[in-house]
C-alpha positions in Angstrom: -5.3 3.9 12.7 -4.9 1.3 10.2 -6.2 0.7 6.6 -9.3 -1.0 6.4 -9.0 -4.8 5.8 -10.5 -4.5 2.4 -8.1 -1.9 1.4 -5.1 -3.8 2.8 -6.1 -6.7 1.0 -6.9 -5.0 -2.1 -3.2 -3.3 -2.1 -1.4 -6.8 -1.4 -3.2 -8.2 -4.3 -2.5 -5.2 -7.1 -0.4 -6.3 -9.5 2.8 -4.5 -9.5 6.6 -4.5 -11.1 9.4 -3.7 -8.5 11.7 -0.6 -9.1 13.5 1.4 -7.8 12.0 5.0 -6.1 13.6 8.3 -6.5 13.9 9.6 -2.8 11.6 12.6 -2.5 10.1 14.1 0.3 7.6 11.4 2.7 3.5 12.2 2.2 2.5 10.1 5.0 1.5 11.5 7.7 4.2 9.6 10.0 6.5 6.7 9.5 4.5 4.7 12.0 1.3 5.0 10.2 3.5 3.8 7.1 4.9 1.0 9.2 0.8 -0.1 10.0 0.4 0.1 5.9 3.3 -2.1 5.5 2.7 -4.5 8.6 -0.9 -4.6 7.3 -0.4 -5.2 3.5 2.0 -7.6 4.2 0.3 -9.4 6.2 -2.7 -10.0 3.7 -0.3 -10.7 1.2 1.7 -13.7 3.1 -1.6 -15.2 2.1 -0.8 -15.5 -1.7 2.9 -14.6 -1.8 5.8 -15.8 0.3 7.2 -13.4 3.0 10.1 -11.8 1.5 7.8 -11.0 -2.2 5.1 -10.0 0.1 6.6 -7.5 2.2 8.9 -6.1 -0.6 5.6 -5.8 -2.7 4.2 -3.8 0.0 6.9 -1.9 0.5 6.8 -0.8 -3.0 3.1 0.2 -2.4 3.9 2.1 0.3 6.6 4.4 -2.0 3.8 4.5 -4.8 1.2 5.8 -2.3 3.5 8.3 -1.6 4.4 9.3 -4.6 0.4 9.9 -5.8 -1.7 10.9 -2.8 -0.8 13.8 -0.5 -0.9 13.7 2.7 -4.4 14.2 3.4 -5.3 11.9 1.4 -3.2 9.1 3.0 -4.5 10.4 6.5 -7.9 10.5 5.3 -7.4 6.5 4.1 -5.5 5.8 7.2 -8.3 6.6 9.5 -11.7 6.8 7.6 -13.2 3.5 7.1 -15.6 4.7 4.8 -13.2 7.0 2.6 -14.9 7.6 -0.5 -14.2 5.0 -2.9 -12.8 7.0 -5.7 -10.0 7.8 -3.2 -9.6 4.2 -2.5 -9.4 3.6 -6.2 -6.8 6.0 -6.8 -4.7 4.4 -3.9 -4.5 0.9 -6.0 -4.2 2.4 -9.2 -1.1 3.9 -7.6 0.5 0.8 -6.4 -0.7 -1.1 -9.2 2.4 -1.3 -11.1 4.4 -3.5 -8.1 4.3 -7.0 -9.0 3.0 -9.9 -6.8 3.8 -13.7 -8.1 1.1 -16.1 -6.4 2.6 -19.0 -4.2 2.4 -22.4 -6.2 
């Protein structure tokens, strides 16, 4: 399943500054349902950003995610439209530190 629209949309537009992850053990569920998160994001993000800031922006929402919800938590966004919204909130608070510059 795939993140709501609203939720994609709200992660491509988090503010966030790029660096680099420590490699630690993966929380989501599957690399394809991280793939969708990326694929998703970035699509929603093409819409303010160019492709290359848009994808690595989402890529780097993607590590953050990862790094702050557990993996029922990221299954529990990935395929519950109505996830509570506190557990939305927490999923952009995460990736708010990547940074997006807006297209001129």
């Amino acid at each position: 399943m795939r993140f709501s629209s609203t939720f994609a949309l709200a992660a491509s537009l988090a503010f966030l500054s790029f660096g680099a992850q420590a490699a630690a053990p993966s929380n989501w569920p599957s690399a394809a349902e991280r793939e969708n998160f990326v694929k998703d994001c970035t699509s929603a993000a093409r819409e303010s950003v160019d492709a290359k800031t848009a994808k690595d922006h989402c890529e780097c929402g993607a590590d953050k995610i990862n790094a702050e919800l557990s993996t029922a938590e990221i299954k529990e966004l990935m395929t519950n439209q109505n996830a509570k919204q506190e557990l939305k909130n927490k999923a952009v608070t995460a990736i708010s530190s990547c940074k997006v510059v807006k297209k001129k």
